[in-house]
C-alpha positions as a Markdown table, in Angstrom:
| # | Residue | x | y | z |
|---|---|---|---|---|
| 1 | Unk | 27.8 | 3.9 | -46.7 |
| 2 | Unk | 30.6 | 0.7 | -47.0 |
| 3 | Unk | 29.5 | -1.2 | -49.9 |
| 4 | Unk | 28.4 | -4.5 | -48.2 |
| 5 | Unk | 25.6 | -1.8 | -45.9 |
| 6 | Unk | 21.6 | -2.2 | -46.6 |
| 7 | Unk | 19.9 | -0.1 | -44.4 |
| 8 | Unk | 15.9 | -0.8 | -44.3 |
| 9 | Unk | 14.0 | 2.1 | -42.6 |
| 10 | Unk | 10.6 | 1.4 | -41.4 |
| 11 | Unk | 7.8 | 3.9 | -40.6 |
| 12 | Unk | 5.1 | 4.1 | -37.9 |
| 13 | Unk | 4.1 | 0.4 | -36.7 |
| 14 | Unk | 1.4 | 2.1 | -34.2 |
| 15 | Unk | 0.6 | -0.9 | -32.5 |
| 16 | Unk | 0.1 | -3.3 | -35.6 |
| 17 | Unk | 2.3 | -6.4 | -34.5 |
| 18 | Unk | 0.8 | -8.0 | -37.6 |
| 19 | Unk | 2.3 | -5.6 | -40.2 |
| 20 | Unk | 6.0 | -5.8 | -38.1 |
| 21 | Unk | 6.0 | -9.9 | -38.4 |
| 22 | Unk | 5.1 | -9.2 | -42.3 |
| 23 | Unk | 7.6 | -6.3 | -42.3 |
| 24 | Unk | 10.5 | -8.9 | -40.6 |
| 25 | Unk | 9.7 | -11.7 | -43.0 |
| 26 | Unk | 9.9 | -9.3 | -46.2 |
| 27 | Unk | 12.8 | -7.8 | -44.6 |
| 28 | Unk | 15.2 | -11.5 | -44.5 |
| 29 | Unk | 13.1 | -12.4 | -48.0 |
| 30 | Unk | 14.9 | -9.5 | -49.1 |
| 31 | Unk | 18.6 | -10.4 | -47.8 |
| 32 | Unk | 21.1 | -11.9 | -49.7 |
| 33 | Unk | 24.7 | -13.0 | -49.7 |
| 34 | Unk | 26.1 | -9.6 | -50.9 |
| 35 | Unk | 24.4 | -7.5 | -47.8 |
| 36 | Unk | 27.2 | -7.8 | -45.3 |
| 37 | Unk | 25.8 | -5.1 | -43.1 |
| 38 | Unk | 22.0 | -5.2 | -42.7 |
| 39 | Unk | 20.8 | -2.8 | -40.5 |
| 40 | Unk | 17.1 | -2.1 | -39.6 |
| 41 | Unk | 16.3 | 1.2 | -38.3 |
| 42 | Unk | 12.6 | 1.9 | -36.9 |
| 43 | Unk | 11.8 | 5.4 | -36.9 |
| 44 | Unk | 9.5 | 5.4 | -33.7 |
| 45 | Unk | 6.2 | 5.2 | -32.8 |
| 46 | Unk | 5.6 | 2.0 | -32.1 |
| 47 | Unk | 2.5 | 2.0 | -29.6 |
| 48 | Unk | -1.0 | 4.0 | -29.7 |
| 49 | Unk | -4.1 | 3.8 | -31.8 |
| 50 | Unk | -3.2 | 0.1 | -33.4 |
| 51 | Unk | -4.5 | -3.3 | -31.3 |
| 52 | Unk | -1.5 | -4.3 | -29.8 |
| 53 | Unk | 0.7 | -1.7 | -28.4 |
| 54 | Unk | 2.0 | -4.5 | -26.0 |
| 55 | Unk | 2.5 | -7.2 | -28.8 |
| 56 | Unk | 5.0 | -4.9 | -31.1 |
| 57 | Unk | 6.8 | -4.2 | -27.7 |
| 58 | Unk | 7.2 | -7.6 | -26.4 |
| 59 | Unk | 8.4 | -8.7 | -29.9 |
| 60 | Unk | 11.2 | -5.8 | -30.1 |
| 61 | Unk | 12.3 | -6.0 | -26.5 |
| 62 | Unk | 12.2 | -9.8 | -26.5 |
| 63 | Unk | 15.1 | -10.4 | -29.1 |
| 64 | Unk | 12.8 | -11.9 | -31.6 |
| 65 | Unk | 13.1 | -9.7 | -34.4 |
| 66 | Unk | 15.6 | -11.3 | -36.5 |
| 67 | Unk | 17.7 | -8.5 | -38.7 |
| 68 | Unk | 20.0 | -6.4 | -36.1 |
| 69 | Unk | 18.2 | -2.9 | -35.6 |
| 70 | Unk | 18.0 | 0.5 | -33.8 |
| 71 | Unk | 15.0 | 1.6 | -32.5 |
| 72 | Unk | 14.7 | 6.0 | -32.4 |
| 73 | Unk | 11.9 | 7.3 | -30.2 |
| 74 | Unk | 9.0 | 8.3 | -31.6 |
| 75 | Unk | 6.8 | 11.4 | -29.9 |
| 76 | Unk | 4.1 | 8.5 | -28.8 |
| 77 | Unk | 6.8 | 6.7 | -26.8 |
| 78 | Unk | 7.6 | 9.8 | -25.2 |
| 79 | Unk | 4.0 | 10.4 | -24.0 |
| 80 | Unk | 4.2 | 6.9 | -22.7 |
| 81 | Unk | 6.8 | 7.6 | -20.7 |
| 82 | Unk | 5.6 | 11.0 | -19.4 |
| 83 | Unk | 2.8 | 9.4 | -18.3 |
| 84 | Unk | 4.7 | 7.1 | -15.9 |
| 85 | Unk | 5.6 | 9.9 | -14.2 |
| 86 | Unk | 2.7 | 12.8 | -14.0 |
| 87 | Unk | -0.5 | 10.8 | -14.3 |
| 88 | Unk | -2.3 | 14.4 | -15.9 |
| 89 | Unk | -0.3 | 13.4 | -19.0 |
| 90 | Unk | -3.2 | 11.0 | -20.3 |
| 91 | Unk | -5.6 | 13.7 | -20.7 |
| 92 | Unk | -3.2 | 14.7 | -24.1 |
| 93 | Unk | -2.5 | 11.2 | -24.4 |
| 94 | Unk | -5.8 | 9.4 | -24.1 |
| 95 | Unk | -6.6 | 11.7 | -27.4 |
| 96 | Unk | -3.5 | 10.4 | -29.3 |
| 97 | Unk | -4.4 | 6.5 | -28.8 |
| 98 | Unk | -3.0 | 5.9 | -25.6 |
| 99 | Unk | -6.0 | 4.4 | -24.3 |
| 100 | Unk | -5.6 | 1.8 | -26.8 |
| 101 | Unk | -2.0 | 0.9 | -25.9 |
| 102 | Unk | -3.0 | 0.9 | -22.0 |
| 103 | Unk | -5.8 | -1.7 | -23.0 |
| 104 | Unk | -3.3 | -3.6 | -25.0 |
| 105 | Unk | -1.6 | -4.0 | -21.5 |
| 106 | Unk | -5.0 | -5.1 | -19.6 |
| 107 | Unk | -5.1 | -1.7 | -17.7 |
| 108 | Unk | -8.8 | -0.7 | -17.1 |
| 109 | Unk | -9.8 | 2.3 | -19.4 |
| 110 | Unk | -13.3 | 2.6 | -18.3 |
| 111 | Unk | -12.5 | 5.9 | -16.0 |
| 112 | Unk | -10.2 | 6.9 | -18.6 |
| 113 | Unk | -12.6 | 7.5 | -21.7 |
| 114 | Unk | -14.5 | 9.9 | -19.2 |
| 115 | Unk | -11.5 | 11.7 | -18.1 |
| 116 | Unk | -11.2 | 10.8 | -14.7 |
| 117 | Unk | -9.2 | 8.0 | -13.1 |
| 118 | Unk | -5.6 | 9.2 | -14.7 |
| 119 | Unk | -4.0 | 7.8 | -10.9 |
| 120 | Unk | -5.1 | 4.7 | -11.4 |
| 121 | Unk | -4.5 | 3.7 | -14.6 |
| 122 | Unk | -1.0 | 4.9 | -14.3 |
| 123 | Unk | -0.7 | 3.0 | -11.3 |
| 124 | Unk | -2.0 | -0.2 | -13.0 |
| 125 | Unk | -0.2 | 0.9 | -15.8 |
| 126 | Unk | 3.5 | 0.9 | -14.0 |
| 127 | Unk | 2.2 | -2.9 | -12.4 |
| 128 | Unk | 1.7 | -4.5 | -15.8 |
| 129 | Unk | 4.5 | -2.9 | -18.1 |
| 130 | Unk | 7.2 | -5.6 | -17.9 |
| 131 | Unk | 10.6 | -4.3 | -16.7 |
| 132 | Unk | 12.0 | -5.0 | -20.6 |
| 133 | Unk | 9.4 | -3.5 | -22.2 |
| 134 | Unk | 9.5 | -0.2 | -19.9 |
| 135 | Unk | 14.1 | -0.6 | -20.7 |
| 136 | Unk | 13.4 | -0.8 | -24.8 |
| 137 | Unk | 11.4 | 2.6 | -25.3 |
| 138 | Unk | 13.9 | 4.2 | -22.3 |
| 139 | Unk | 16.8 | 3.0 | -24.1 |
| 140 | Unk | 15.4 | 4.3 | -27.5 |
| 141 | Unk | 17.6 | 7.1 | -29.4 |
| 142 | Unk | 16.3 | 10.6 | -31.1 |
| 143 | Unk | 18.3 | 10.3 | -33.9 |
| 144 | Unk | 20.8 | 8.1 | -35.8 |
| 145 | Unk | 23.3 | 9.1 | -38.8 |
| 146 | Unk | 24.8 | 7.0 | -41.6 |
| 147 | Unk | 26.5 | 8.1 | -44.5 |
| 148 | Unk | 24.5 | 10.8 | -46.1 |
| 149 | Unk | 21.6 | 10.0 | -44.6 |
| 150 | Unk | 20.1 | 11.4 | -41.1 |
| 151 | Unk | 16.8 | 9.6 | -39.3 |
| 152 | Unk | 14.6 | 10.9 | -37.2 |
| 153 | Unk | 11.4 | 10.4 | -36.0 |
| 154 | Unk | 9.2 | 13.9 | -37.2 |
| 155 | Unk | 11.9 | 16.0 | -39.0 |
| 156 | Unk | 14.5 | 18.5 | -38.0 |
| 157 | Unk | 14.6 | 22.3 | -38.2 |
| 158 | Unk | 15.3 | 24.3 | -41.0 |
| 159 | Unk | 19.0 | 26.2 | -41.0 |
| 160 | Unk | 20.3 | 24.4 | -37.5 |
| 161 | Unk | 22.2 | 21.8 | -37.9 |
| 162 | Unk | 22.1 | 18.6 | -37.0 |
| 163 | Unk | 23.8 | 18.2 | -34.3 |
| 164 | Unk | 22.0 | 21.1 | -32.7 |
| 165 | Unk | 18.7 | 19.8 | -33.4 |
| 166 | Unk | 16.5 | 20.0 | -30.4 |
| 167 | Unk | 14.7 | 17.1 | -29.0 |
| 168 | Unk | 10.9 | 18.7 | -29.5 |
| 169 | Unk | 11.6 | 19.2 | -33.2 |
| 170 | Unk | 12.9 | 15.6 | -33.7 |
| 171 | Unk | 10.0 | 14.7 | -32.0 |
| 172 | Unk | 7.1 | 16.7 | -32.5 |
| 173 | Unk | 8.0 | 19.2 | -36.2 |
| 174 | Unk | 5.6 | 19.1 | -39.0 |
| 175 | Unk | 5.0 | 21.9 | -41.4 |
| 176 | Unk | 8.2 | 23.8 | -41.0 |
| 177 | Unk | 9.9 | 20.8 | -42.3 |
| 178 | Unk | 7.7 | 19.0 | -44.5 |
| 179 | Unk | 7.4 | 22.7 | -46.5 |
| 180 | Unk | 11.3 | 23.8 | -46.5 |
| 181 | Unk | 12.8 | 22.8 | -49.6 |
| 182 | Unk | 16.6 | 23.4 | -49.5 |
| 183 | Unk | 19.0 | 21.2 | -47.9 |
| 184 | Unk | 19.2 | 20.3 | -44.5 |
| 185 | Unk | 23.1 | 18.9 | -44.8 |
| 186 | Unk | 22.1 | 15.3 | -45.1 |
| 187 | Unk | 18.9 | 13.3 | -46.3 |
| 188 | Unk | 16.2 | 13.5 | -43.3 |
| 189 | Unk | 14.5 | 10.4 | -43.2 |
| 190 | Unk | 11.6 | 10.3 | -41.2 |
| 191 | Unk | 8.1 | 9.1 | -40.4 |
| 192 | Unk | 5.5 | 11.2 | -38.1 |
| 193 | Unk | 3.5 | 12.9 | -40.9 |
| 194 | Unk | 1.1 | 9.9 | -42.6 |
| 195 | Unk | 1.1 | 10.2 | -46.2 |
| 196 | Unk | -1.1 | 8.0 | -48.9 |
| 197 | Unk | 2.2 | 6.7 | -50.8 |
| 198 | Unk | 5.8 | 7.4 | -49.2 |
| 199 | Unk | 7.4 | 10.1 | -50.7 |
| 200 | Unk | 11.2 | 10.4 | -51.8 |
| 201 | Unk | 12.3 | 13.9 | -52.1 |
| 202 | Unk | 16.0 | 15.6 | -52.7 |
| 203 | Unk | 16.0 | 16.6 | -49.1 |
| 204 | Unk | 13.8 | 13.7 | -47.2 |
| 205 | Unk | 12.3 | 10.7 | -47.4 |
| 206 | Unk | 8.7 | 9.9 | -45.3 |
| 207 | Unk | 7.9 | 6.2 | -44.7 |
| 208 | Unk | 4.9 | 6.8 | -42.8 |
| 209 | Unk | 1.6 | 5.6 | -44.9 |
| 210 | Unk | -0.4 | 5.3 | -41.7 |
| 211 | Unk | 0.1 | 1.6 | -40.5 |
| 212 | Unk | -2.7 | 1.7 | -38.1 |
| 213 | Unk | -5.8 | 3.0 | -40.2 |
| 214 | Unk | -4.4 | 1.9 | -43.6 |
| 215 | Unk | -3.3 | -1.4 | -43.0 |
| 216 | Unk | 0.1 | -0.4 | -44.6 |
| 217 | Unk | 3.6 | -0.7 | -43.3 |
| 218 | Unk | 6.5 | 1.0 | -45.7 |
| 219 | Unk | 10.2 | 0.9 | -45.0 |
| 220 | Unk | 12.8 | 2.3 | -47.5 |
| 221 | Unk | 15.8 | 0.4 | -48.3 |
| 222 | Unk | 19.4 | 2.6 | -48.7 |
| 223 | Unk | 22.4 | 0.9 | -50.3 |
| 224 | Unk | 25.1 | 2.5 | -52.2 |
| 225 | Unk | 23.4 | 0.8 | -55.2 |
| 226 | Unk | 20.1 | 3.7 | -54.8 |
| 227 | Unk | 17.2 | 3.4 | -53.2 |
| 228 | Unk | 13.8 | 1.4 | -53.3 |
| 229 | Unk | 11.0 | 0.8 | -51.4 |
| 230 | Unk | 8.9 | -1.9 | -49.5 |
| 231 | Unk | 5.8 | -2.1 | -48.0 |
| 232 | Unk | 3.4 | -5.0 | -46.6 |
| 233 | Unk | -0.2 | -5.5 | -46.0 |
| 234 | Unk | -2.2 | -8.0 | -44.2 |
């Protein structure tokens, strides 16, 4: 990383517009002359389970958000998208909080909760997702590298190497990476897996403290002068 480069990596929003506006606002608090390059990288999922799916989108796709930034994909955007084309996705989905991000975009969920109706919600679905909204989470990336430091949305898997990594593990991998203990080439850091405090670890770094049930956004900040964390509540 060029000295001037602060890179703030934040974890799981899951639909909690309220703890990205706190999250921007501590962000530019934190700014100051020295940090030539300020870069905010969110490490997916930014919709399901949380209030307002739609709200965190509209703010990200709208230009609002005031630090530059890269958004990776999270494994929730990718349902989201699945469902836009094959309707049957929803009956995974509705289990992961999709119902909640579909009634964040006014789509009636009534049908839905009892497992029937898939059609037409994605059909009302595709009417009410603006066209910006639908570009940001296509446009979002799997994986993004700086310096000594690789982020991802879950993880990557043990002994292949980055480059290599395959799209369900950056997505979808839990234990095999959160238990392997030797290096993966670079520090993986990554949300996915919620943890009660985020942890720091020689290999990887998880920011995810569960925005959307604990009322707890974290982001780590990475700067040639170490590392530190910061985190907002209502």
């Amino acid at each position: 990383m060029s000295p001037g480069m602060r890179i703030y990596a934040v974890g799981d929003i899951h639909g909690r517009r309220d703890l990205l506006l706190r999250m921007e606002r501590r962000i530019l608090a934190d700014l100051d002359q020295e940090t030539a390059e300020p870069l905010v990288i969110f490490l997916g999922d930014y919709v399901d389970r949380g209030p307002d799916s739609a709200g965190v989108i509209e703010h990200l796709s709208s230009s609002r958000f005031g630090p530059p930034f890269k958004a990776l994909r999270g494994n929730h955007e990718d349902l989201l998208l699945s469902f836009l084309d094959d309707p049957s996705v929803l009956d995974r989905w509705r289990g992961l909080g999709g119902l909640e991000t579909l009634h964040s975009y006014g789509v009636d969920v009534s049908e839905a909760l009892r497992g029937r109706g898939y059609r037409q919600a994605r059909e009302q679905f595709a009417e009410k997702l603006p066209a910006s909204h639908r570009r940001f989470v296509e446009d979002t990336v799997l994986s993004h590298t700086c310096g000594d430091y690789f982020f991802c949305h879950a993880g990557v898997k043990p002994h292949v190497g980055l480059d290599r990594q395959a799209r369900e593990d950056l997505l979808w991998i839990r234990d095999e990476f959160l238990e392997f203990e030797g290096s993966f080439g670079k520090v993986v850091v990554h949300g996915h897996s919620p943890v009660s405090v985020p942890e720091m670890r020689a290999n990887r770094i998880n920011v995810d403290t569960g925005a959307f049930a604990t009322s707890h956004l974290t982001a780590v900040v990475l700067e040639r002068a170490g590392r530190r964390f910061l985190s907002v509540t209502p």
